[in-house]
C-alpha positions in Angstrom: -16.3 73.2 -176.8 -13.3 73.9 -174.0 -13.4 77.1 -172.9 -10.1 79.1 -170.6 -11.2 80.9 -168.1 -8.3 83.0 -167.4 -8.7 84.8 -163.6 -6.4 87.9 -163.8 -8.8 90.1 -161.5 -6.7 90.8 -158.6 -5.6 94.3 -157.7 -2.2 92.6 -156.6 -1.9 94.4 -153.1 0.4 91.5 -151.7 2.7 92.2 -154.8 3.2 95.6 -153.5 2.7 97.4 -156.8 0.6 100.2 -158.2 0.3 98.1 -161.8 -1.4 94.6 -161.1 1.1 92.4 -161.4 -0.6 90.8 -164.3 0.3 93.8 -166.8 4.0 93.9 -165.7 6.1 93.2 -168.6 7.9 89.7 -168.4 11.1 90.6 -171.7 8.8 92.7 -174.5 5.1 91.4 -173.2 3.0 92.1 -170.5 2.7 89.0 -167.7 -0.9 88.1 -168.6 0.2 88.0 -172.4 2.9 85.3 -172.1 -0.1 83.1 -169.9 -2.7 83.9 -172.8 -0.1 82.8 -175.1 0.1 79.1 -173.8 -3.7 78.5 -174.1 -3.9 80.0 -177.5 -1.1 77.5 -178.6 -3.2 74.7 -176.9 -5.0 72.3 -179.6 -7.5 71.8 -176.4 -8.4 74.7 -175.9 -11.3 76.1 -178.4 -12.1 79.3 -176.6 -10.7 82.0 -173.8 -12.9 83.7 -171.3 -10.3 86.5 -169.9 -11.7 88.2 -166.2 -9.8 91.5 -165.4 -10.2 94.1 -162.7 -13.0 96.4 -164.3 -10.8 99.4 -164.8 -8.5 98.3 -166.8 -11.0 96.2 -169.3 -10.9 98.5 -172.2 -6.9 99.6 -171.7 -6.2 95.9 -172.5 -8.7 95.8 -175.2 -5.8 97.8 -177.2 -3.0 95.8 -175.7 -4.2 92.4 -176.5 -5.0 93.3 -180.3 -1.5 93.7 -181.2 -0.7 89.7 -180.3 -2.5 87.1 -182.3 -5.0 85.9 -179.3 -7.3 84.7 -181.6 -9.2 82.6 -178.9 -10.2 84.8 -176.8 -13.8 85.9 -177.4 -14.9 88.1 -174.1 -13.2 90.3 -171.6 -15.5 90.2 -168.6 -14.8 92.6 -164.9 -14.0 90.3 -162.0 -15.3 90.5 -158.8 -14.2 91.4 -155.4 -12.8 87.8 -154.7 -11.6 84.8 -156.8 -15.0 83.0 -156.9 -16.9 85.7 -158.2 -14.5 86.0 -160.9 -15.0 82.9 -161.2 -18.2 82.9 -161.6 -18.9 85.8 -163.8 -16.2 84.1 -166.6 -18.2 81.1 -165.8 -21.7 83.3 -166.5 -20.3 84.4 -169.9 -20.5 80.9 -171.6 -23.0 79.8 -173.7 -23.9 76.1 -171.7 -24.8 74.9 -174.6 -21.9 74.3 -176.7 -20.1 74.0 -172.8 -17.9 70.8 -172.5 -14.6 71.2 -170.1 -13.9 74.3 -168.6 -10.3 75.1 -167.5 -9.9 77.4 -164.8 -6.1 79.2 -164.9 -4.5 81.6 -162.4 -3.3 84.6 -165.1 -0.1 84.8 -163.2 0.9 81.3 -164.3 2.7 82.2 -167.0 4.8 79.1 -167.7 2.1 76.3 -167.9 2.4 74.2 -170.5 0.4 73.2 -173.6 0.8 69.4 -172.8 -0.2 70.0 -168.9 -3.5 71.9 -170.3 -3.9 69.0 -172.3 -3.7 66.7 -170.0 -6.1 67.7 -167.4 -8.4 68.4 -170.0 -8.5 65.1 -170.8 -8.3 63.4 -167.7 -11.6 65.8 -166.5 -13.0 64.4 -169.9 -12.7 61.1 -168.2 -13.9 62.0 -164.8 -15.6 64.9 -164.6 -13.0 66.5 -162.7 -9.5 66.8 -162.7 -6.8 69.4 -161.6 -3.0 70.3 -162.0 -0.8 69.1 -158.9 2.5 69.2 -157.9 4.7 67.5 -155.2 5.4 68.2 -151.6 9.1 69.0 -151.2 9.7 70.4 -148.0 8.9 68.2 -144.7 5.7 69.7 -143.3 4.4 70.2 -139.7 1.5 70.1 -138.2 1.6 72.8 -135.0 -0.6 73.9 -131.7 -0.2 76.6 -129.3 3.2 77.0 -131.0 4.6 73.1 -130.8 4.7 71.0 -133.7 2.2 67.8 -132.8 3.4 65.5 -135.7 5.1 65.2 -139.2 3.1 64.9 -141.7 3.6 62.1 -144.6 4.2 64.3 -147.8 4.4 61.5 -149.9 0.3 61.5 -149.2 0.0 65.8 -150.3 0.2 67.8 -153.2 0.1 71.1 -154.3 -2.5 72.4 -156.3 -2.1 74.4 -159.2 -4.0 75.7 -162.4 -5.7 75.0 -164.5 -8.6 73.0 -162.7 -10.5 71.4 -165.2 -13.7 70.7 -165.0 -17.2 69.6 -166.7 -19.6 72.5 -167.4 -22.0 71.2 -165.6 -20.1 69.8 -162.5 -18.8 73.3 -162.0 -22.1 75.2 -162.4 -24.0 72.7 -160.3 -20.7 73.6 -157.8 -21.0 77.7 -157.9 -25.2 77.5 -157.6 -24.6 75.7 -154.3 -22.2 78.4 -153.0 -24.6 80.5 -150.4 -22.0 83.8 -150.5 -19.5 84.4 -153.2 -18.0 86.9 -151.2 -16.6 84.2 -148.6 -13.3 83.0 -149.3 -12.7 79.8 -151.8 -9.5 79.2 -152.5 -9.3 77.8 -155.7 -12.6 75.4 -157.8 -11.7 72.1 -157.0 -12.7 73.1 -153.0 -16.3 73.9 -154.6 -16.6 70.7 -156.2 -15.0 68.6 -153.4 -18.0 70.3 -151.0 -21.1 68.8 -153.5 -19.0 65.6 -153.1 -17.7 64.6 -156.7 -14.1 63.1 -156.5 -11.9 65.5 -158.2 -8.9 63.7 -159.9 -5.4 64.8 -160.6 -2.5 65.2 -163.1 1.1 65.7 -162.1 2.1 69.0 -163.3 5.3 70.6 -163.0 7.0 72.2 -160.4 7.6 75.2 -162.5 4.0 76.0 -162.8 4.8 79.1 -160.8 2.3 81.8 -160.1 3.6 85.1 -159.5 2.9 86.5 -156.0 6.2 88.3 -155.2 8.7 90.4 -156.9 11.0 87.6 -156.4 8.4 85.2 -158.3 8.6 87.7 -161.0 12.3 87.6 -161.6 12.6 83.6 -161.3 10.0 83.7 -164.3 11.4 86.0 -166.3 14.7 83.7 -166.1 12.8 80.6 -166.6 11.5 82.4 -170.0 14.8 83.6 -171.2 15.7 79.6 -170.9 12.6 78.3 -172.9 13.8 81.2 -175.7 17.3 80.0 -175.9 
């Protein structure tokens, strides 16, 4: 079975909001809607794990039941960073019936079914696998304020979400991690530290995840043009 873990825990301080920025409304649904959406539509996906800041776990309870989420079988509180959200989605699935486990950012609403698919697959194959994206801008590499060299972006990626894993690669992964609380930024670094090769799948540039105001608007218009 390939379970979703969808991370939507954050209080979204940086977005300079008093709603997390996951329960803004993106048209006539709320952002973390339109994300849920995409996995539910997924033929890869068998089940949804959503983790939410604790407070507002039974206020979406009511939202979600008027959209036909039918995958999702448990809202579970985050934690006070991304690993221990993590980790506590991760906590809530029977191992099992455990086979791939996708880990998505909730404020990625405009993944696609195919690019789920995909890395699904390709972690199927490897173990690991997760969504990337090109380097477009010329990067530096600076000291004490002077740029020491350029660096070849033809050799980096981005990395997105989701980050797919096999159950048991990830949960071998988290038991190693001494303090939750220390700052991981996304799965793949977990997995790169017990030393499995993670693979990846070229994603699109569009894979945006909502951070700023300004993010929120470009997606929004990105939407309107996938409605048209």
């Amino acid at each position: 079975m390939n379970t979703a873990i969808i991370v939507a825990a954050g209080s979204g301080q940086r977005f300079g909001s008093k709603t997390p920025k996951q329960f803004l409304s993106i048209g006539n649904e709320p952002l973390i809607i339109h994300t849920l959406e995409r996995f539910q539509s997924c033929p890869s996906i068998d089940q949804i794990i959503l983790v939410l800041p604790s407070k507002q776990t039974t206020e979406f309870l009511q939202t979600v039941s008027k959209y036909s989420i039918t995958k999702l079988v448990k809202i579970v509180s985050g934690g006070i960073t991304r690993a221990e959200s993590v980790w506590k989605g991760l906590s809530a699935i029977q191992s099992v019936k455990a086979e791939i486990i996708a880990v998505h950012d909730g404020a990625r609403p405009l993944v696609t079914s195919e690019e789920i698919s995909a890395c699904i697959e390709k972690a199927k194959e490897t173990g690991a696998a997760i969504l990337t994206a090109s380097v477009t801008d010329t990067i530096k590499e600076i000291k004490d304020g002077k740029i020491t060299q350029t660096i070849d972006r033809k050799t980096l990626r981005r990395a997105l979400t989701p980050q797919c894993f096999r159950y048991e690669i990830l949960r071998k992964a988290f038991e190693k991690v001494n303090n939750l609380s220390e700052s991981a930024t996304d799965e793949s670094y977990l997995v790169e530290k017990c030393g499995v090769e993670v693979s990846i799948v070229e994603g699109s540039a569009r894979n945006i995840k909502v951070t700023t105001k300004e993010d929120l608007k470009l997606v929004e218009s990105l939407l309107k043009k996938e409605n048209v």
